[in-house]
C-alpha positions in Angstrom: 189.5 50.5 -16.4 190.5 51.1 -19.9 189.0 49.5 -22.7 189.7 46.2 -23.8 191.5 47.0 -27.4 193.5 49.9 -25.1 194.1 47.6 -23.0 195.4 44.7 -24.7 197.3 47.6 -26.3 199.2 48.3 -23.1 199.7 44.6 -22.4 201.6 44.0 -25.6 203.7 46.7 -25.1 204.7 46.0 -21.8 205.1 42.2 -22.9 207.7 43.2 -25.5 209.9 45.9 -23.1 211.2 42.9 -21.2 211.8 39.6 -21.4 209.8 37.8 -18.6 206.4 39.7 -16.5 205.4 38.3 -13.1 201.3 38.1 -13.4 200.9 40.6 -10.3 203.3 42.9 -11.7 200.9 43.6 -15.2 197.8 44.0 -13.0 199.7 46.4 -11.3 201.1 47.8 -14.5 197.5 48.3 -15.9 195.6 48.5 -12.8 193.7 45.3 -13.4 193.1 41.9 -11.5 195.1 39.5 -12.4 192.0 37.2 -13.7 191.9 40.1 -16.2 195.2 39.7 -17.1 195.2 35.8 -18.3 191.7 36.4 -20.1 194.0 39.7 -21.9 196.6 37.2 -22.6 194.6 34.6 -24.0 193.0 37.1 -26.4 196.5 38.0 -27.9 197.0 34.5 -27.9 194.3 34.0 -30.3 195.6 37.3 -32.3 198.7 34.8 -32.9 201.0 36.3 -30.2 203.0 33.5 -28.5 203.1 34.3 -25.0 204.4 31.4 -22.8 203.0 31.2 -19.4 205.5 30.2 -16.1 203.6 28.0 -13.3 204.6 28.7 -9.5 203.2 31.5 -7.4 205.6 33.6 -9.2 204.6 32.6 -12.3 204.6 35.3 -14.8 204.5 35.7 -18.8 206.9 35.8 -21.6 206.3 36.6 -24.9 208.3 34.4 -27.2 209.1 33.8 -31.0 206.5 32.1 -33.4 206.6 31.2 -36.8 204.6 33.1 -38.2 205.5 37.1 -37.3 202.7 38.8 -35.9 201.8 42.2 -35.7 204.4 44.7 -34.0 203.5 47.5 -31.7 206.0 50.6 -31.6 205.5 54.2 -29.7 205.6 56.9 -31.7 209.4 57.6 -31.0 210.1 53.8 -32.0 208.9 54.2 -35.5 210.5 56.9 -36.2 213.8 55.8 -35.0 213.6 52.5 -36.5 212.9 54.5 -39.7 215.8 56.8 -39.7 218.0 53.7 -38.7 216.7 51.8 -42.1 217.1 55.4 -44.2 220.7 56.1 -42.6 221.9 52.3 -43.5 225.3 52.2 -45.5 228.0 49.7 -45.7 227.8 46.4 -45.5 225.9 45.4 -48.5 222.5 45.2 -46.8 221.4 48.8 -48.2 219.0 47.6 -50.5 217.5 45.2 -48.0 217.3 47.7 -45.3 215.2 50.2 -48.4 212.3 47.1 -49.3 212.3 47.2 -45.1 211.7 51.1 -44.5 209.0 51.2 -47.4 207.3 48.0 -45.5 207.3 49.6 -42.0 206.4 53.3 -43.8 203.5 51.9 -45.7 201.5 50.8 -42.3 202.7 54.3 -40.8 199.5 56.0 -39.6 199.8 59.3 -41.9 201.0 61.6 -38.9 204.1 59.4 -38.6 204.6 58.8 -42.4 204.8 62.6 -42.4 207.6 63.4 -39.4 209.2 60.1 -41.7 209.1 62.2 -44.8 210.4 65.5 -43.7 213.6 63.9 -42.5 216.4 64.6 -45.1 219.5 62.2 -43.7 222.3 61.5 -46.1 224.4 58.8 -44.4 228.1 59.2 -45.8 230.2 56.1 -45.4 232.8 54.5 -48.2 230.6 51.9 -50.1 231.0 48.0 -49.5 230.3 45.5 -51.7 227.0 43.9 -51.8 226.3 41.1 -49.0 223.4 38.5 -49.2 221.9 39.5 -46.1 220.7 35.4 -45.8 224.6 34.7 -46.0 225.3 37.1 -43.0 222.1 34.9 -41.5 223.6 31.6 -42.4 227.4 32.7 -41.0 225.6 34.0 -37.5 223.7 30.7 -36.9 226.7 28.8 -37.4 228.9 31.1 -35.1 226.6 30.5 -32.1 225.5 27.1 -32.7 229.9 26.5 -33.2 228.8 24.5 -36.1 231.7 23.7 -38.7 230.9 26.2 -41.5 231.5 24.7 -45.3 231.9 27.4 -48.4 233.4 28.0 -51.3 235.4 31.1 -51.5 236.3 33.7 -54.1 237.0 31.8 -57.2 238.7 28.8 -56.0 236.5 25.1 -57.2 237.7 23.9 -54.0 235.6 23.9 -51.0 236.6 25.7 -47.4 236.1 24.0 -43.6 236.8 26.4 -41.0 235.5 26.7 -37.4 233.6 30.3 -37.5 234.6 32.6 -34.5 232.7 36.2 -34.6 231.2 38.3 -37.4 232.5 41.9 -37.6 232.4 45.7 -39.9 235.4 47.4 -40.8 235.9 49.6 -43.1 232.3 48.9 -44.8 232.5 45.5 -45.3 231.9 42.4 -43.2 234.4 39.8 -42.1 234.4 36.3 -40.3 237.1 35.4 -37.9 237.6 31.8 -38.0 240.2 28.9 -37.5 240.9 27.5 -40.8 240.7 23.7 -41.0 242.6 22.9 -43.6 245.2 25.6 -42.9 245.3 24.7 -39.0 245.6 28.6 -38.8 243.0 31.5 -37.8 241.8 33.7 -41.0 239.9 36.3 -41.7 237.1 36.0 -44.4 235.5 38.4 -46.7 231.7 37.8 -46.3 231.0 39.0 -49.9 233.8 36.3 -51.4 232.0 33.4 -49.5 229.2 31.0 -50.6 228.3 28.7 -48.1 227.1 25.3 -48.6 224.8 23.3 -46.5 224.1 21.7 -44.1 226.8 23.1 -41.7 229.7 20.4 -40.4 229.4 18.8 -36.8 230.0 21.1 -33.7 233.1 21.7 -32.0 234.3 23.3 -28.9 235.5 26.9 -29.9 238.8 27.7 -29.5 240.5 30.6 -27.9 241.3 33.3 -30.1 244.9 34.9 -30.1 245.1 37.6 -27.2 241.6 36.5 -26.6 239.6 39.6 -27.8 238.4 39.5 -31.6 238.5 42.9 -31.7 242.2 43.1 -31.4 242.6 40.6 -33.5 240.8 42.6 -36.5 242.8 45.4 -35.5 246.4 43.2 -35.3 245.3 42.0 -38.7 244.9 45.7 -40.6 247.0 47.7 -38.3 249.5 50.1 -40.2 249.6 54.0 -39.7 248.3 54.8 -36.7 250.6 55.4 -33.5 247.5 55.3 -31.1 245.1 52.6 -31.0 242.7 52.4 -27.9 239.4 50.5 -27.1 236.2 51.1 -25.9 232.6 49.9 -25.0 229.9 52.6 -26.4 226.2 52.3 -25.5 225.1 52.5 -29.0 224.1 49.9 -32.1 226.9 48.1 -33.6 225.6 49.2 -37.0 225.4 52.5 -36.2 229.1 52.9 -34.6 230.3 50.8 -37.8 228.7 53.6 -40.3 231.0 56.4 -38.7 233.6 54.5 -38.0 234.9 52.9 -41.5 238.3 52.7 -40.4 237.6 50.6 -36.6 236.9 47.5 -36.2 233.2 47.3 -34.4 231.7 44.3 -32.5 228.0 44.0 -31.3 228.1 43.0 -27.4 224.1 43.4 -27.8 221.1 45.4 -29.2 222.5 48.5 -27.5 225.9 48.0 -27.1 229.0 47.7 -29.0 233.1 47.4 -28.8 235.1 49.4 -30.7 238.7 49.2 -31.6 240.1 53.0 -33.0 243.2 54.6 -33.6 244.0 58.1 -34.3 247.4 59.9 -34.9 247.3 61.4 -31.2 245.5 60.2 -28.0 243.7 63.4 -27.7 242.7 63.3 -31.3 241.4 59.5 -30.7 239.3 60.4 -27.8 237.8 63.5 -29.1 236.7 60.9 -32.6 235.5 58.9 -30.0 233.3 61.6 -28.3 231.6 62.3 -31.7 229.8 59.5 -31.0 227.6 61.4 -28.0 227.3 58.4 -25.7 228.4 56.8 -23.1 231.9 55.1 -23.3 233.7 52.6 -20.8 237.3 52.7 -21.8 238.9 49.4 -22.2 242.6 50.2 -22.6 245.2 51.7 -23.0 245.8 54.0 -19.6 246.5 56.7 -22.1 243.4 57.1 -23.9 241.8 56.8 -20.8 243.8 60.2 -19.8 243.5 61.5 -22.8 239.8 61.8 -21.7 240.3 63.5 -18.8 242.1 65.9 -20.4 239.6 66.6 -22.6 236.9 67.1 -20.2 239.1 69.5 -18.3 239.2 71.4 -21.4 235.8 71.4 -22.3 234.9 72.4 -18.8 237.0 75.5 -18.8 235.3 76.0 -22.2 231.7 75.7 -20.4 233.0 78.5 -18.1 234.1 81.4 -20.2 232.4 84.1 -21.7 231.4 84.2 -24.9 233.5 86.3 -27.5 231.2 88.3 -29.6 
């Protein structure tokens, strides 16, 4: 059996790669009984970790949200990609927040990380946005999923705004809120960095269905111009990531690892091959074309796999 610090260790781990543990599963995990397992749990407990316990004889463990933040535990590879993610941070408006946050998670680094940290020279190109209160882009998400009424002032007008907020998204290094506009009876689209909001937020209301029903294409209705081809797709990568290389999409976050992205290009071909710069995993969305435009690319690159080299 491993020690107890090791162990507790491997509990927390485990408690924070998924959401809910049945108790029989961690003493299997870590090869202990499952007595072992509550007394482990009731040490982190008292370490300020707020793991909720289910009752039943599946009853398992969760480890939930306090107030206060307690300690995190990354691998190796998790603290340094978390690093390079803060580092690599443009557009938005949130670089300087995402700077005071590297030099917090660097400084309790153990030195052999700090170092692989260090020797990473990444300049992240992107066009520069203007500066965004990251507590605004807070405020704006709460009221999206609680469909709270949002109230703000915007740009330089005295008067205050009521609009029904809809989605935050990027484009173009800057962030946007879809919403219906209350006292224009009309959906807009909102600069971030020109609102103020005011609190507290307005009563809730029953969202409404957005024109064509995807917010994506809605972004990309709202600044389409030059480009004949315009295709969408689902990568399996960070919203914030695709929006840094992508300045001229429109990006939405379907989860931590996940993303939408709405692209256009001059040429199908030339759409899906931007696409594949991405090196992930794409689900195409629509059109049929791009969707072809993709299998004629991998024919290509296939037949390119195949020949000899030209020296």
């Amino acid at each position: 059996m491993p020690k107890t610090s090791a162990r507790l260790l491997a509990l927390l781990s485990l408690l924070q790669a998924r959401r809910d543990w049945p108790g029989a599963l961690l003493a299997e995990r870590l090869e202990v009984s499952a007595r072992t397992v509550r007394r482990d749990v009731d040490r982190l407990r008292e370490l300020g970790y707020p793991i909720a316990t289910a009752k039943g004889p599946d009853g398992g463990y969760r480890l939930g949200a306090g107030a206060d933040l307690p300690p995190l535990l990354f691998d190796d590879e998790q603290a340094v990609a978390l690093a390079v993610a803060l580092r690599t941070v443009t557009g938005g408006g949130i670089e300087e927040a995402a700077a005071r946050a590297l030099t917090t998670v660097r400084q309790v680094m153990p030195s052999r990380l700090r170092h692989r940290v260090d020797a990473l020279h990444v300049t992240a190109v992107s066009p520069a946005g203007p500066t965004v209160d990251p507590s605004v882009l807070a405020t704006l998400s709460a009221a999206v999923h609680a469909h709270e009424v949002l109230r703000f002032g915007y740009a330089s007008s005295d008067a205050p705004r009521r609009a029904e907020p809809h989605h935050l998204v990027t484009r173009g290094g800057r962030w946007y809120l879809v919403a219906w506009d209350l006292d224009r009876a009309d959906w807009r689209t909102f600069r971030v960095d020109r609102m103020t909001p005011r609190v507290p937020n307005g009563p809730r209301f029953v969202p409404r269905e957005l024109p064509g029903g995807d917010v994506a294409a809605f972004v990309a209705d709202r600044f389409s111009g030059k480009d004949e081809c315009r295709g969408e797709v689902i990568l399996d990568l960070p919203a914030n990531v695709v929006s840094t290389y992508a300045a001229d999409g429109v990006v939405e976050e379907l989860g931590p690892d996940r993303c939408r992205l709405v692209l256009g290009a001059w040429s199908w071909v030339g759409l899906a091959a931007s696409i594949g710069r991405f090196d992930a995993d794409v689900e195409v969305v629509g059109p049929e074309e791009l969707r072809e435009a993709f299998g004629q690319l991998a024919r290509r690159y296939a037949a390119a796999a195949d020949r000899p080299l030209s020296l």
